[in-house]
N, C-alpha and C positions, 0 to 999 in steps of 0.2 A: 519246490517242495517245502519251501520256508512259508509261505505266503500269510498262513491258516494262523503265525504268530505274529504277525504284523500291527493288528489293532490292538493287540492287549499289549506289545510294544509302547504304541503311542501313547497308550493311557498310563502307563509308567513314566514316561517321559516327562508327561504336560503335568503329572501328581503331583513327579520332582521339582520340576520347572516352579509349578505354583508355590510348592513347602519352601524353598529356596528364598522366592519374592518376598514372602510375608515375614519370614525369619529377617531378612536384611531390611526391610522397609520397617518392620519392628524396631530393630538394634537403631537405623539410624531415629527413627522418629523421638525416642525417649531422649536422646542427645540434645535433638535441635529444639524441642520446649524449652532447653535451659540455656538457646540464645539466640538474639536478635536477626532476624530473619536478613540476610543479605539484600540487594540491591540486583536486580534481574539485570545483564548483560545478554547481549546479541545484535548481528547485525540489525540493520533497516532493511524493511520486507523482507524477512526471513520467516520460517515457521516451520517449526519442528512437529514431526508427525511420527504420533506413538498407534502401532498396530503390532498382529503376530505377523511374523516375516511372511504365512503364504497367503496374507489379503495384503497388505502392500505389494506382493509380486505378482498377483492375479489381476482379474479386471477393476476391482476395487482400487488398487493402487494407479490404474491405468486412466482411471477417474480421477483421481487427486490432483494426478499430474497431468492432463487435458487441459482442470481448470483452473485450479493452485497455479500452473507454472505457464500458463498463455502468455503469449508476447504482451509487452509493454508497450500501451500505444504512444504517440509512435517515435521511432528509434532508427537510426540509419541504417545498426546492425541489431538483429533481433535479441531483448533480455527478456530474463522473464519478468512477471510482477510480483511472485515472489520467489524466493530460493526456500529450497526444499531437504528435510535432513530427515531422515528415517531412522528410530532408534526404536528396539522393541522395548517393551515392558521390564523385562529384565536387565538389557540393557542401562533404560532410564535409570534405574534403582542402584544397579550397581556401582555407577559413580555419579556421588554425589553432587557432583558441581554439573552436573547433567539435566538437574532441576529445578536449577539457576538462569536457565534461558527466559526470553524473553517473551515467546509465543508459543505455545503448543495445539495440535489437534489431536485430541485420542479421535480413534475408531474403535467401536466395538459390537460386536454383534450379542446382543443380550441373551439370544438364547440359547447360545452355545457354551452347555457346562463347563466346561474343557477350556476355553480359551484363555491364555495369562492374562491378555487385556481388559477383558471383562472384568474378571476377577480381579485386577486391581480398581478399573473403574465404580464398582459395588464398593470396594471400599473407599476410594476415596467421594464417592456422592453421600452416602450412608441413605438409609431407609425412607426418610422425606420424599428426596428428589429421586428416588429410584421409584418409591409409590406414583410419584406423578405423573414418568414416565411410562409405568404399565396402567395407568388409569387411562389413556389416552396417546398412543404409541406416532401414531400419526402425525400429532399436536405436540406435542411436550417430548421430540428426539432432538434438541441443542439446547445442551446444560453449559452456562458461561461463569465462567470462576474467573475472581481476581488476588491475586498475591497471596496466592496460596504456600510455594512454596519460596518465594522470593517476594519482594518491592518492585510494584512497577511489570509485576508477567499478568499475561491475560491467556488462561487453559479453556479453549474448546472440547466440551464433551458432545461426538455425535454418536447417539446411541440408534438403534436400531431393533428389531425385531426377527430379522433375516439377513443376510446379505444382500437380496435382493434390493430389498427397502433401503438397504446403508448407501447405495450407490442412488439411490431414487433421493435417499435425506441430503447427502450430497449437492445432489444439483438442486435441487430448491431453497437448502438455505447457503448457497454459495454467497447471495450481495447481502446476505447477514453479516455473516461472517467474516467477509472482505472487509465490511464497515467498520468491525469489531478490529481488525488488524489496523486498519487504516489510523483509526483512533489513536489503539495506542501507538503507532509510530510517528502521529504529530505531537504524540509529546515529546520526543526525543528531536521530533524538527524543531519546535517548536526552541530549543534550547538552543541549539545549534545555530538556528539563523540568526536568531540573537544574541550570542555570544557575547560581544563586544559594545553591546546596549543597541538603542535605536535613537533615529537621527529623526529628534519629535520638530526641531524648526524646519527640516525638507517636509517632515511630514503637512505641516502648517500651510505649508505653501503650496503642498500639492491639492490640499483641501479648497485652499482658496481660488488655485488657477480651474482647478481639474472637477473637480467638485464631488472627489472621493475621498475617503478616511483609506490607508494607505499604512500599513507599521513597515517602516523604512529600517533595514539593519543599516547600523553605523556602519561597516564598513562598505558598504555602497558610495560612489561617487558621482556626481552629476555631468556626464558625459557632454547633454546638450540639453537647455533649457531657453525657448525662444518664443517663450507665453502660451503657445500650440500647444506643445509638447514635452514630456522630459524624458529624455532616455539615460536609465542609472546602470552604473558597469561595477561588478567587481571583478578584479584579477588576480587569479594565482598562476603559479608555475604550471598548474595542468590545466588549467582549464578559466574560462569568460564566461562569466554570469550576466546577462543584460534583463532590464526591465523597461518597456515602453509603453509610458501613460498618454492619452490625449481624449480629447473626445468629439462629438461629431452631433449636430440635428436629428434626432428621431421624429422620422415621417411615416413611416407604416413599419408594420410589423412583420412587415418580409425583408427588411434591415437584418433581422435575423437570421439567418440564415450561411451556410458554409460559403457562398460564393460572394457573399459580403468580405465574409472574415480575408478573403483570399484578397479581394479588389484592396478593403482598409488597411490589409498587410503590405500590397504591394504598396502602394501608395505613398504611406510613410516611410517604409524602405527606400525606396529610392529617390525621397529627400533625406531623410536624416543619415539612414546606414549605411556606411564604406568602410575601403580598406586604402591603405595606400599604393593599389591598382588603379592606373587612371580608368575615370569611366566605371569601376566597380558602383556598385548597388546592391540592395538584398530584393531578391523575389521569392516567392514561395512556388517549391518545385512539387507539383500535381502529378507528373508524369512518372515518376520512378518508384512514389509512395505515394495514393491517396489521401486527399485530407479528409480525416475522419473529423463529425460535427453532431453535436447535439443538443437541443433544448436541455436547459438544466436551471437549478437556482442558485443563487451566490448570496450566503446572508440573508436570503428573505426575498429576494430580489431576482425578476426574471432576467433569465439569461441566456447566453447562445455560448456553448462553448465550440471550439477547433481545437485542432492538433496536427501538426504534419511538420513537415520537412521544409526550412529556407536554404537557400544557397544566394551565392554571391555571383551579378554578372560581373562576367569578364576577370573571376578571381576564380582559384579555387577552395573557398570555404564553403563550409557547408554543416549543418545540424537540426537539431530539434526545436518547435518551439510549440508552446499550447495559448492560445488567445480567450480572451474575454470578454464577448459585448454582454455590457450587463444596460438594465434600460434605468434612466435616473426619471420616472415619470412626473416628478415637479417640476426640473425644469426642461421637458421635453425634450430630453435630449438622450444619445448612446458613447456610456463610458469604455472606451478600450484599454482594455487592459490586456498586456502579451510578454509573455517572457523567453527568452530566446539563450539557447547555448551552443557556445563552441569548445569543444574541448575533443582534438585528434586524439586518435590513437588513446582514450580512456573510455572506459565502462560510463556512462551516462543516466540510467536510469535511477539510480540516487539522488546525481545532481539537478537532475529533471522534476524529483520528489520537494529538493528543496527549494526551486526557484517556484512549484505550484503551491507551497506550503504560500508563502509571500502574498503570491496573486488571493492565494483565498482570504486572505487576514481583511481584501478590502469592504467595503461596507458604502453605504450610500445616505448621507447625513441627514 
């Protein structure tokens, strides 16, 4: 018998809702003109996602999280690629250090008068970037802001025309968007791995044997160097970082390929990598995880990437590693490059972020 009051309900709510956002996003905004905008904190791969609570709960949200939070390729035990935090609009506003994170994605469907999302997204695009967006809905639905309300945050606006279309703008600019994340959190590797500076005479040397450019963090150490090969280790308390440079003859172009990467993986595995299990070795295990491979570029330069799963005969270690035949076409040859980790009983997926940060820095002289 209530029912007949329901919507004039809602429209009291989302009024308040709205009067509420604009009153406190007011009060703070006149404050923070009159100081230096903070420094954006947050994990690596993470990304905060601002929506109203009944599209992040519905299929919209069910989208987010399909492609935002897919497994990490590849992992022993499944993470995702990135971690995922849900805050509404009101939410956002209300505490401040909320704004301060590192990556966001608004959602908003434009032309739902009523929705707090929107309504804060109009105002923070203002009139330009909202003209562009209805001049062409299709074209012009991901608005990319930087340091807006912090140093160093990168704010995805995906605007839309329907809900329908926001789950449609979704999956089509998904490896935008990734890229866009991706970016900013090699700046954050980009710090980290070097920390402690980089080791420019290994690097010298690996140009000279290997015939790649190479940024070696200091604290890498040279495990095994036998003119072939170098295999460089760092060790902590949790976790072994390895990198394995050599290179090989380029004869045709089906070198490239996944069942390459597996053969040049075993191969050098089982001269250079052991434990102190007699008889140990590293293979690469196909059978429990596939290796996933694909044609790709590195610096300009064609390449073949892998990723999968090595383990140790006759031990039991076992981890992640991602490889890279990259082609050096002057002097006819195929550079490998592969980075390998072991680290039990710890999350992996960051550290897998940092050791491919590394592999990417190489270049081909």
């Amino acid at each position: 018998m209530f029912t007949s009051g329901l919507p004039c309900f809602r429209s009291v709510v989302q009024a308040f809702v709205l009067a509420l956002m604009l009153l406190v996003n007011g009060c703070t905004e006149s404050g923070e003109r009159l100081k230096a905008k903070p420094n954006a904190f947050g994990e690596l791969a993470s990304l905060v996602v601002i929506a109203d609570p009944e599209v992040w709960e519905g299929p919209i949200g069910d989208t987010i999280r399909n492609y935002y939070s897919s497994a990490y390729l590849i992992l022993p035990q499944p993470e995702p690629i990135l971690d995922l935090k849900f805050y509404s609009s009101l939410d956002l506003l209300k505490a401040p250090l909320r704004r301060e994170l590192k990556s966001y994605l608004f959602l908003a469907d434009m032309s739902d008068k009523q929705s707090p999302t929107a309504a804060l997204v109009r105002k923070e695009l203002g009139p330009r970037q909202l003209d562009q967006f209805q001049s062409d809905p299709q074209k012009n639905n991901l608005v990319v802001g930087y340091d807006r309300w912090a140093k160093g945050q990168l704010i995805l606006f995906q605007l839309a025309d329907s809900r329908e279309n926001l789950i449609k703008h979704l999956k089509d600019n998904l490896p935008d968007a990734l890229r866009k994340i991706r970016a900013q959190d090699a700046i954050r590797l980009e710090a980290n791995a070097y920390q402690a500076g980089r080791n420019t005479k290994l690097e010298a040397e690996i140009e000279a044997r290997m015939h790649v450019r190479l940024k070696v963090p200091r604290d890498y150490v040279v495990a095994v160097d036998d003119g072939k090969a170098y295999w460089l280790r760092r060790e902590t308390d949790k976790a072994s970082f390895s990198l394995l440079i050599s290179r090989f003859p380029y004869t045709d172009v089906r070198q490239f390929s996944r069942d390459n990467v597996i053969h040049l993986r075993d191969s050098l595995g089982k001269k250079y990598v052991s434990s102190r299990a007699p008889n140990s070795y590293m293979v690469v295990n196909d059978k429990d995880l596939p290796v996933f491979g694909q044609v790709t570029r590195l610096n300009g330069k064609y390449a073949y990437e892998g990723r999968g799963i090595w383990e140790l005969e006759n031990d039991y270690m076992a981890g992640s590693f991602i490889t890279y035949l990259v082609h050096h076409p002057k002097r006819g040859e195929i550079i490998f490059l592969d980075a390998f980790l072991y680290a039990p009983g710890e999350t992996k997926r960051d550290k897998m972020l940092h050791l491919e940060h590394i592999l990417r820095t190489a270049s081909i002289p």
